[in-house]
C-alpha positions as CSV (number, residue, x, y, z in Angstrom):
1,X,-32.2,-52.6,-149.8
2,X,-28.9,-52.7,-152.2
3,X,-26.0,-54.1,-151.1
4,X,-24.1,-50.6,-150.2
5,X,-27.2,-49.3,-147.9
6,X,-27.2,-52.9,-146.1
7,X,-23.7,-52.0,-145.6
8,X,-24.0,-48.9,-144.0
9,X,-26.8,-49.8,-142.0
10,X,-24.3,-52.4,-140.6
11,X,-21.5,-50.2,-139.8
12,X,-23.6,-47.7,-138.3
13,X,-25.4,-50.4,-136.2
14,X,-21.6,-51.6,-134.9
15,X,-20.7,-48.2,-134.5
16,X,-23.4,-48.0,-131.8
17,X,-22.9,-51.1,-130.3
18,X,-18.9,-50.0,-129.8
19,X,-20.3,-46.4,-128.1
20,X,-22.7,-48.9,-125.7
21,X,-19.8,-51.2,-124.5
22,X,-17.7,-48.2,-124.2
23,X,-20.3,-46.4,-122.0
24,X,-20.7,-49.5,-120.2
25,X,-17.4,-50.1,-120.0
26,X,-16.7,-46.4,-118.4
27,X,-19.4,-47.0,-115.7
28,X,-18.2,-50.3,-114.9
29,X,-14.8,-48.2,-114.0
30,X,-16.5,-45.5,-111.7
31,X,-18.2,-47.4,-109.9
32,X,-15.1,-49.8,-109.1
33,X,-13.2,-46.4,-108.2
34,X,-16.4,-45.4,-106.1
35,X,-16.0,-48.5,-103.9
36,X,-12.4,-48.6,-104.0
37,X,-12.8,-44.9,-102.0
38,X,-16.3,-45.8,-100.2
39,X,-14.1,-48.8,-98.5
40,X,-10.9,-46.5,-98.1
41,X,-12.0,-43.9,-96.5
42,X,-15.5,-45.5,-94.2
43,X,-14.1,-45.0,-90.8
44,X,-13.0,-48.2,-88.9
45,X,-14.0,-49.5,-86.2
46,X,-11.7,-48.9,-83.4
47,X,-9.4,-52.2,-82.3
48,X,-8.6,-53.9,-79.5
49,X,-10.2,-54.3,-76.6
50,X,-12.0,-51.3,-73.4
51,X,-11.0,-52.1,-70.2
52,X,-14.2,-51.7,-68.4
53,X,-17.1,-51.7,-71.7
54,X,-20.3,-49.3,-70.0
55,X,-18.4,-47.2,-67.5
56,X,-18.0,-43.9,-69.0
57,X,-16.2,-40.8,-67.7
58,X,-19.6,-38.5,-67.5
59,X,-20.7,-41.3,-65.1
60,X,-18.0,-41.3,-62.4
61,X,-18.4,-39.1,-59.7
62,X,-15.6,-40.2,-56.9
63,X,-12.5,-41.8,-57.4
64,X,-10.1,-43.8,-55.1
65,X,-6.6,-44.4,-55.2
66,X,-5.0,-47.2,-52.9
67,X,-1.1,-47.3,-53.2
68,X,0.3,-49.4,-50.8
69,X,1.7,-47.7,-47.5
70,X,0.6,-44.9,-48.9
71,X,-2.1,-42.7,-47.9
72,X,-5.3,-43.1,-50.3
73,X,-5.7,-40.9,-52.7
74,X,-9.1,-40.1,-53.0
75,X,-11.2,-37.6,-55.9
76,X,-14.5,-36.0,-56.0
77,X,-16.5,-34.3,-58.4
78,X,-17.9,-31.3,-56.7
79,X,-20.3,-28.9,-58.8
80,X,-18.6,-29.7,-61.8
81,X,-15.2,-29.5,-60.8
82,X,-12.5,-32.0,-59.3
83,X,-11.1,-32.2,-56.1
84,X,-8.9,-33.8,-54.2
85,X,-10.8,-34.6,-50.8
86,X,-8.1,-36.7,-49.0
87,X,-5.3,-36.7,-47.6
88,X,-5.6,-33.3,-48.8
89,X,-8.0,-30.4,-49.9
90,X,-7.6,-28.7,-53.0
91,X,-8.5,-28.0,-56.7
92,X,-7.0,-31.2,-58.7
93,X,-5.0,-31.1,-62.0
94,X,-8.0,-31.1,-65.2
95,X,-5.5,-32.6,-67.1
96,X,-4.0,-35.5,-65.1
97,X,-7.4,-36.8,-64.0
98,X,-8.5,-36.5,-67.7
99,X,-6.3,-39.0,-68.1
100,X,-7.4,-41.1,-64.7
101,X,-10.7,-40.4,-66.2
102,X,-10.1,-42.0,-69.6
103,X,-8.3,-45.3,-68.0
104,X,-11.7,-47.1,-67.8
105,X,-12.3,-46.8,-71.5
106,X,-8.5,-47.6,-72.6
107,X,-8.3,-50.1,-75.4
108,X,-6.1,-52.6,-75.4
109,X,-4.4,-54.9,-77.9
110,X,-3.6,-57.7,-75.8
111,X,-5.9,-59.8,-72.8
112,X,-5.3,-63.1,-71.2
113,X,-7.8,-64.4,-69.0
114,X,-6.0,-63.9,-65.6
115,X,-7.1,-67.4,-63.9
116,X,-4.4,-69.7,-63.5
117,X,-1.7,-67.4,-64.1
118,X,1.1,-66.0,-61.0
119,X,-0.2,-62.4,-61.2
120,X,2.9,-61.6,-58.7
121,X,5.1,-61.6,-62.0
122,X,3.2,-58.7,-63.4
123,X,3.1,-56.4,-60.3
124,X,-0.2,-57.5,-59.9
125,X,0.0,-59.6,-56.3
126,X,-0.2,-57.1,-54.6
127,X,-1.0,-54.6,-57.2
128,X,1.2,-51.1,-57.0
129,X,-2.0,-49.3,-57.3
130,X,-5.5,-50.6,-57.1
131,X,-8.2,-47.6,-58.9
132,X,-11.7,-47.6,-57.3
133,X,-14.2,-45.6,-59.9
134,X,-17.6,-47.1,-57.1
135,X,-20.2,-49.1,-58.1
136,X,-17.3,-52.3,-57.9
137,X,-15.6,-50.7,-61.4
138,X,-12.2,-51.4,-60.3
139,X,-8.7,-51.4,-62.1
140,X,-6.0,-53.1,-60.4
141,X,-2.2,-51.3,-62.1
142,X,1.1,-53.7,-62.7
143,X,4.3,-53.6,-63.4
144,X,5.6,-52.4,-67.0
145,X,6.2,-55.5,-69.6
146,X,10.2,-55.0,-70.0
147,X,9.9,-55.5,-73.8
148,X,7.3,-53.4,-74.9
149,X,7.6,-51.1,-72.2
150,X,2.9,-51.8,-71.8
151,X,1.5,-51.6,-68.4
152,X,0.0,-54.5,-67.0
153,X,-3.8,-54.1,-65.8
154,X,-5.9,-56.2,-64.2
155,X,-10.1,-55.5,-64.7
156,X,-12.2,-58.2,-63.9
157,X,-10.9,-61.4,-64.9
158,X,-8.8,-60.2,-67.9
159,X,-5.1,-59.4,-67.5
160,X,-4.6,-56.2,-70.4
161,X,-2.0,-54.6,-71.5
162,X,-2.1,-51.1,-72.2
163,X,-0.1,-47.6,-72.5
164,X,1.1,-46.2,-69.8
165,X,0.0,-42.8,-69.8
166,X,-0.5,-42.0,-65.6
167,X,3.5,-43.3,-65.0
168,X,4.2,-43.1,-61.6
169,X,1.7,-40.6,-60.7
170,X,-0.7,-43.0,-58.7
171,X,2.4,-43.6,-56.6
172,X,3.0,-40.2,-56.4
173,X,2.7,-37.3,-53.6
174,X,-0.5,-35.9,-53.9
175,X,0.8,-32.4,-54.1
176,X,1.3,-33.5,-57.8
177,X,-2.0,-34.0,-58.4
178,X,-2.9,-30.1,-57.3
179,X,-4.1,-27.8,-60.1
180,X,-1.4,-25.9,-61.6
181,X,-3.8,-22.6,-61.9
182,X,-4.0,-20.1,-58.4
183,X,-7.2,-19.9,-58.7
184,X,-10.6,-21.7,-59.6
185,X,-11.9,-21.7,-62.9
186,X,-14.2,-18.6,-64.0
187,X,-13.5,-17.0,-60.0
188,X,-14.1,-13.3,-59.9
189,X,-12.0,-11.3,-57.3
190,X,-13.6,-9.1,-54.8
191,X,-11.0,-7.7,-52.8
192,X,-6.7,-8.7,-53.9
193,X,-4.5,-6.9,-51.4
194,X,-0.7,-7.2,-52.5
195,X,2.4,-5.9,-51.1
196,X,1.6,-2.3,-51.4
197,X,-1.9,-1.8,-53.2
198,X,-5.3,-3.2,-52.3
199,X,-7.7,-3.2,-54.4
200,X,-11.4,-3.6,-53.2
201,X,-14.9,-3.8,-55.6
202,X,-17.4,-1.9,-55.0
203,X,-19.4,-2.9,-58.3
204,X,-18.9,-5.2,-61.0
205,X,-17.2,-2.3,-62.4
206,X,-16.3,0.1,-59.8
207,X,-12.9,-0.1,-57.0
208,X,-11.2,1.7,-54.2
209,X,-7.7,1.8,-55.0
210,X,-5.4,1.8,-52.3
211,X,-2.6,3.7,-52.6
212,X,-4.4,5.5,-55.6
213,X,-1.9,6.3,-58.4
214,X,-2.8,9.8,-60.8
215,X,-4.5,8.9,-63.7
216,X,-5.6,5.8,-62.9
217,X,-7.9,3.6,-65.3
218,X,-10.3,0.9,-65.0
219,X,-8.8,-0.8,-67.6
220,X,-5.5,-0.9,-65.3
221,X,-7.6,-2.2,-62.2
222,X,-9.2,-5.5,-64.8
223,X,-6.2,-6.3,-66.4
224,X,-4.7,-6.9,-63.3
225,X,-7.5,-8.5,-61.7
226,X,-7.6,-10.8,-64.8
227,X,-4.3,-11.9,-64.8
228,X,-5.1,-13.6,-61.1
229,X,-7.9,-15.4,-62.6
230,X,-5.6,-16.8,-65.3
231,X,-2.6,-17.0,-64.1
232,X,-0.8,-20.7,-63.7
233,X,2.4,-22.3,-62.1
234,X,4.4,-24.5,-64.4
235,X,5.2,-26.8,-60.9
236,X,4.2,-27.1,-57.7
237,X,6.8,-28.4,-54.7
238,X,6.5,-28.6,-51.2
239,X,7.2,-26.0,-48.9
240,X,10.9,-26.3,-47.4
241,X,10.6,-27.6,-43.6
242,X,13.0,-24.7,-42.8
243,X,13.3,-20.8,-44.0
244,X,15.1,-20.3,-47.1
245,X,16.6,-17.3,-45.9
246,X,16.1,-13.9,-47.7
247,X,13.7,-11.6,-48.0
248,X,10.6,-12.1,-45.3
249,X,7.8,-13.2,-47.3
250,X,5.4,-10.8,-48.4
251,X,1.5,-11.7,-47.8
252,X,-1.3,-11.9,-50.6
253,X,-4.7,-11.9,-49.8
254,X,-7.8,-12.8,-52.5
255,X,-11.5,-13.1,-51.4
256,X,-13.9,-14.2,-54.3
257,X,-17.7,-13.0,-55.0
258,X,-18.8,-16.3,-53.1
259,X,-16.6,-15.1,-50.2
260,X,-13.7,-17.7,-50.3
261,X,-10.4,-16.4,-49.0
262,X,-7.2,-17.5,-50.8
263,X,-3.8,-16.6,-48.7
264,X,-0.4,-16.6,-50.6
265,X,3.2,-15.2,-49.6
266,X,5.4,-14.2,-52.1
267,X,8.6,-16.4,-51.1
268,X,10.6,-14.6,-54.4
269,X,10.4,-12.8,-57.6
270,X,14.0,-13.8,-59.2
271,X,14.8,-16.3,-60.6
272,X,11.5,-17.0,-60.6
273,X,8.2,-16.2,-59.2
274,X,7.8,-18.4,-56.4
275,X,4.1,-18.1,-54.4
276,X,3.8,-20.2,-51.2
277,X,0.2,-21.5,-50.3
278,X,0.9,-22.2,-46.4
279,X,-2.7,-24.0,-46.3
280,X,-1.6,-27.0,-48.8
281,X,2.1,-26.7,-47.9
282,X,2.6,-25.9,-51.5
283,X,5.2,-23.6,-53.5
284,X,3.9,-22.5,-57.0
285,X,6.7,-21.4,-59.5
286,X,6.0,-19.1,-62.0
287,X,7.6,-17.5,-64.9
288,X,10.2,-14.1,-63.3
289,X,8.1,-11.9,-65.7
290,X,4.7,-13.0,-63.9
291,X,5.7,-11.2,-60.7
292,X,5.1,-7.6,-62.8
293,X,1.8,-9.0,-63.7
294,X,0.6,-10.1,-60.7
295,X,1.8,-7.7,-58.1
296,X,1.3,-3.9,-59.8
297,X,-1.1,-2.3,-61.9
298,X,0.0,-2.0,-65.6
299,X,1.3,1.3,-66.2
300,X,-1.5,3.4,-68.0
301,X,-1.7,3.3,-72.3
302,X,-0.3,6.7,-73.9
303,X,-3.5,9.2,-74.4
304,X,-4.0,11.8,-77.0
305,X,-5.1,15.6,-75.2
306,X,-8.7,14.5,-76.8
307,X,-9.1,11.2,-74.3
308,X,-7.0,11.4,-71.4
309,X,-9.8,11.5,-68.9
310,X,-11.6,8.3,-70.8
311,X,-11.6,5.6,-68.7
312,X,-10.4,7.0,-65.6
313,X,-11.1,6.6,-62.0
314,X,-11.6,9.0,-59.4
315,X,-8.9,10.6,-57.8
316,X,-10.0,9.8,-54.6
317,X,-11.1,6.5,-53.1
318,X,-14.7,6.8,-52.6
């Protein structure tokens, strides 16, 4: 081979080698940007330590709440829905004992192992409130750390810290733990008699209306019917010891397909919708508007000459 060819053959052979490190060189870099994501964005592992590790919220079934002079406050789980069994009866909050319900599995970023230390300095001796979940899973509640404004918890032998998402609730009335809806979840309505108009089911999709307005539709009988089922106070107090004056109140009577009776009295309509639940001692306040919604039937949609007998009922009640 002359001395040009060997030459070429040379630069052409370091051209190639160049291209290979370069290549190398470029997969070298993806890779190091491939783990550099991989590690950023792999999903960590949560910190701090669960209050009571192996007691989950699907497993609890009855919860007590001893606070103190007060009365216990005591929970069951009763065909898949929550009630407070003493030292009332009713339908409790979903979203406040979601929260009682997630204490056991809090995590916390701060334990001390609670021998040897004055557990009276943290609220804790006696406790404010002591939780009973049965089978001995038990949460003792503390003061609040003045600093970092934590609640103090006692759990076995491990004082925690934690956030304080019940507040005073534990300590509370238990009218506060009541559910904030009129009626239970899913509950269909076989008979609502209101000031003036009952309303009584004779099928799934059939009523007698009582008075029975002209041109009355079915669709003006469910919507009404519905918005019972949905409707919800925004608070609940207790019913004054004495008569607020007024207006006598005006009785409500609901009886469900399973044949439960629900009695309110409608206390007042403005400023606000107030419905009194004798039974529980209870006032629900709703919005003003709600009392339109709850206590007449819709007036009937605008028809066209070609539909305005669809969807009607019967003049008279069957």
């Amino acid at each position: 081979m002359d001395a040009p060819a060997a030459r070429r053959a040379l630069m052409a052979g370091t051209g190639r080698q160049r291209r290979g490190l370069l290549n190398l060189g470029m997969l070298v870099v993806v890779v190091l940007l491939a783990v550099t994501v991989w590690r950023v964005s792999r999903p960590k592992a949560p910190a701090g330590h669960i209050l009571m590790p192996g007691l989950h919220a699907a497993d609890i079934r009855h919860i007590t709440l001893t606070r103190g002079d007060r009365p216990k406050l005591e929970f069951a789980l009763e065909a898949g829905v929550w009630r407070i069994v003493a030292p009332l009866q009713a339908r409790a909050n979903r979203m406040l004992m979601q929260s009682l319900l997630a204490l056991p599995e809090t995590r916390s970023q701060r334990h001390y192992a609670a021998k040897g230390l004055d557990l009276a300095q943290y609220g804790l001796s006696p406790p404010r409130v002591t939780i009973d979940y049965g089978d001995t899973h038990t949460l003792a509640l503390g003061t609040l750390n003045a600093l970092n404004r934590l609640r103090y918890v006692l759990a076995g032998q491990q004082l925690y810290l934690i956030q304080d998402a019940l507040a005073d609730l534990p300590e509370s009335a238990a009218r506060r733990w009541i559910s904030l809806d009129l009626l239970p979840p899913h509950a269909r309505i076989r008979d609502l008699a209101l000031p003036g108009l009952s309303i009584r089911a004779l099928s799934p999709s059939s009523w007698t209306v009582t008075p029975h307005p002209p041109k009355l539709r079915s669709d003006q009988v469910t919507q009404l019917l519905r918005n019972w089922t949905l409707a919800s106070a925004y608070r609940i107090t207790a019913t004054p010891k004495a008569p607020a004056g007024g207006k006598p109140a005006q009785p409500v009577a609901i009886t469900l397909d399973n044949g439960t009776l629900y009695r309110f009295e409608v206390i007042s309509t403005q400023p606000e919708l107030v419905l009194r639940r004798d039974k529980l001692g209870v006032d629900y306040h709703l919005p003003a508007a709600m009392a339109k919604a709850l206590l007449s039937l819709a007036p009937p949609p605008a028809t066209s000459p070609h539909d305005s007998g669809k969807g009607s009922l019967p003049s008279k009640a069957p």
